[in-house]
N, C-alpha and C positions, 0 to 999 in steps of 0.2 A: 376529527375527521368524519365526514358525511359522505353519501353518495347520490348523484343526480336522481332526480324524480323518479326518472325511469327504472332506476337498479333499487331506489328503497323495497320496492316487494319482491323483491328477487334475492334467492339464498346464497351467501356471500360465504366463502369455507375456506379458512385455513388452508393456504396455500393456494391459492387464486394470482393468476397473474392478472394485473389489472392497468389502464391507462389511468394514473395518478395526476393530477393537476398542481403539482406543489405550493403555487402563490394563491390559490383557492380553499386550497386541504380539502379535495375534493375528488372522490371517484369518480370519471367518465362512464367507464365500459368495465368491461372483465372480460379477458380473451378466454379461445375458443379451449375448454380443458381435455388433456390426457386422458383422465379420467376423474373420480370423485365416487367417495365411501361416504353413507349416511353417520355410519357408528365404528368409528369416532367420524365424526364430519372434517373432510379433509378433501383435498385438489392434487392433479398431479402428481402423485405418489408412486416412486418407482420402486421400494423395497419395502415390505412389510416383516418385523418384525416381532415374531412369534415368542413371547416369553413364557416362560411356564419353571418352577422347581420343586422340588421334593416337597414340601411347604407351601405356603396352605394344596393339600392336593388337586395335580392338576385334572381340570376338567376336558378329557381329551377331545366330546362332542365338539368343545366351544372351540378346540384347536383346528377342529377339519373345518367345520364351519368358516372360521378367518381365511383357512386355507381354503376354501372354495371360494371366498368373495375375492381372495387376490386373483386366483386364476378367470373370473368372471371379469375383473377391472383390468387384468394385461400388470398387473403388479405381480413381483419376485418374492417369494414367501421365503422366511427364512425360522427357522425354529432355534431359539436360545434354549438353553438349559442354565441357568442358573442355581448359584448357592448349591458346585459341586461338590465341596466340601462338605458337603454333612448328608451327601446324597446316597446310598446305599449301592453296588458294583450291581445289583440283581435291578432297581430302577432305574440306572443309566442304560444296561441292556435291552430291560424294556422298552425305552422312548426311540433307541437308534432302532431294532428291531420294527418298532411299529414304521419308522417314517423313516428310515433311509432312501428309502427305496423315492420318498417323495418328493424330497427339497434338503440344502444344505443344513448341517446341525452344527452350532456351536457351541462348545461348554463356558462357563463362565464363573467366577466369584467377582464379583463388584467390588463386593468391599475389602479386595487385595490387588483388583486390579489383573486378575488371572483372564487371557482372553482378552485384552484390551490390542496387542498389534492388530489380532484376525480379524477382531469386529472393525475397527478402523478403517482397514482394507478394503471391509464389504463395505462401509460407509460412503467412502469417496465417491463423489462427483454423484450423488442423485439425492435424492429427497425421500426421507424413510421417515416411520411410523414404527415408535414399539408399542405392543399392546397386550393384551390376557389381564388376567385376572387382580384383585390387587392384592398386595404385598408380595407379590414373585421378585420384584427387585427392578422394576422397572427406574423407576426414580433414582438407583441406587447405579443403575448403569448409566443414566442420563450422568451422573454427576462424575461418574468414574473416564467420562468421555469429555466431560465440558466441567472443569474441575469449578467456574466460575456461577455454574448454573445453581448451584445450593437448594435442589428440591428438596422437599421435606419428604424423608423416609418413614414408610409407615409398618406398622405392626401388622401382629395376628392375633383376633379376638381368641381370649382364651375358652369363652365358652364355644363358639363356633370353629373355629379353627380356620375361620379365610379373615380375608384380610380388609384393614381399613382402609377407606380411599383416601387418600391424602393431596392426591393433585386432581384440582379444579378447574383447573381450564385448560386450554389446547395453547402449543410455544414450541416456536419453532428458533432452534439456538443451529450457527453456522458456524465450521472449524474452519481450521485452515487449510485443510485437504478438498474441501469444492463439497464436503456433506453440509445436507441438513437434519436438522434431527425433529421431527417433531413428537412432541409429549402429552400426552392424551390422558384424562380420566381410565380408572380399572372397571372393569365393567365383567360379569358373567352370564348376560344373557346376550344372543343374535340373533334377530329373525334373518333371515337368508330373503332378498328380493328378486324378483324377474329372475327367477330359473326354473326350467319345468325338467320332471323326473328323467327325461329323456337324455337333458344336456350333465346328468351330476356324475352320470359317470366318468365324464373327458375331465373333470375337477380332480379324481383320484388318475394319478401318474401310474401306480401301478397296474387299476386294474385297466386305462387305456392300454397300457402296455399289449394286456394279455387278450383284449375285446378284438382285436382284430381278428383271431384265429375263433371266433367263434363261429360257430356253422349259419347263423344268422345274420344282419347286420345291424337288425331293431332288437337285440336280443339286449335285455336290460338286465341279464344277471340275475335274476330276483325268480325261485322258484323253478328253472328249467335244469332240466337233467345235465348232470356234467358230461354227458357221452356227445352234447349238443354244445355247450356254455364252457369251454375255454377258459374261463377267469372261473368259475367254479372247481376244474381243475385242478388249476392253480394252488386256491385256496386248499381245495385237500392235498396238495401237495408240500404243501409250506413253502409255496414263491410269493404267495400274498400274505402279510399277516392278518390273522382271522379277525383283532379288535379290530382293526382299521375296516374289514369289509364288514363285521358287523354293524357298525354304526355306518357304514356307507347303505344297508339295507333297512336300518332302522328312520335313516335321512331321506330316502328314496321313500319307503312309507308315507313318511310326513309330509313330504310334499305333493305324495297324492292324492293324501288326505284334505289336503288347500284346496288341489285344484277340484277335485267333489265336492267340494263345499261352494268354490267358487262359482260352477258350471253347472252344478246339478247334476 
């Protein structure tokens, strides 16, 4: 399969609807898309889901981060917990603690098939992405979903303690519920594209929640007295949990630090 002259320099992604030529094997066009993620490069995309388990541990920056590029792309974030089984009561608290408050959580074990109706559920009828880091069990739910998909399941290095990538390239497998699933490389690094410090707080649900009531309306949370800042509040209140707005303060940093770099 090739595509017209005009599309060869043009980036073609995983999930792309396209004017196909069949007696050619030939791409025409590629329609107008929903949306589209560099990493994993991907089209379309109405569910994003969020893997992460006790093993190898999880990197929570890398979780907001996904979790702010869904809400940037109009994509449904959703956070798996995987390999509850062996997960300890005090870091299952943890993870709902940090993110309830920000998108659905589901628990899981793969390789017993725990959580296989609910994810199903959320599956139907849209086109999802799971992703995080590797060995959390992504592969391992792809196969517990598409029993015919046979990814290869990967380990955890024992000297480093994360995981080996095992899936290589992006596949998209269709049940019979109207999902799709696609399967992406593990990866633990994300630059964050086109968003300035200003737009990162609408990315966190919780603290939009609490930003309305602040006495300001350019009030970015970052440094201003709580007698002023409302989501500061919060946070000493215990309505926001403090990892999440600390790294929402640490992310907010970093991207001011781009744009002085960028601007001078």
């Amino acid at each position: 399969m090739s595509a017209r002259k005009k599309l060869r320099y043009a980036k073609l992604f995983v999930g792309d609807y396209v004017d196909f030529d069949a007696e050619h094997n030939v791409i025409n066009s590629v329609y107008e898309r929903k949306n589209s993620i560099i990493r994993p490069p991907l089209a379309n995309v109405d569910k994003m889901f969020v893997v992460i388990a006790p093993r190898p541990i999880p990197d929570f920056m890398l979780v907001d981060k996904l979790i702010v590029q869904c809400i940037q792309n109009n994509i449904e974030p959703i956070l798996i917990i995987n390999k509850v089984d062996i997960a300890s009561k005090e870091f299952l608290q943890d993870v709902h603690t940090q993110y309830e408050q920000a998108l659905k959580i589901i628990e899981c074990v793969a390789l017993n098939n725990e959580g296989l109706e609910i994810l199903s559920k959320e599956l139907s009828d849209s086109l999802s992405i799971f992703v995080g880091q590797s060995a959390v069990g992504k592969s391992s739910l792809i196969n517990m979903l598409v029993p015919n998909a046979l990814r290869t399941i990967g380990e955890l290095s024992n000297k480093t303690a994360r995981g080996k990538n095992c899936t290589r390239e992006s596949q998209i497998y269709v049940l019979d519920n109207g999902a799709r699933i696609a399967d992406t490389t593990g990866f633990s690094l994300l630059e964050l594209k086109d968003i300035s410090k200003e737009q990162l707080s609408d990315c966190y649900a919780e603290i939009k929640k609490f930003s309305v009531d602040c006495a300001f309306n350019t009030c970015n949370h970052i440094g201003e007295s709580e007698k002023i800042c409302a989501v500061k509040r919060a946070v000493a209140d215990g309505k926001i949990p403090q990892k999440r707005f600390l790294r929402y303060t640490q992310l907010f940093n970093e991207i001011k630090q781009q744009e002085e770099k960028r601007y001078g």
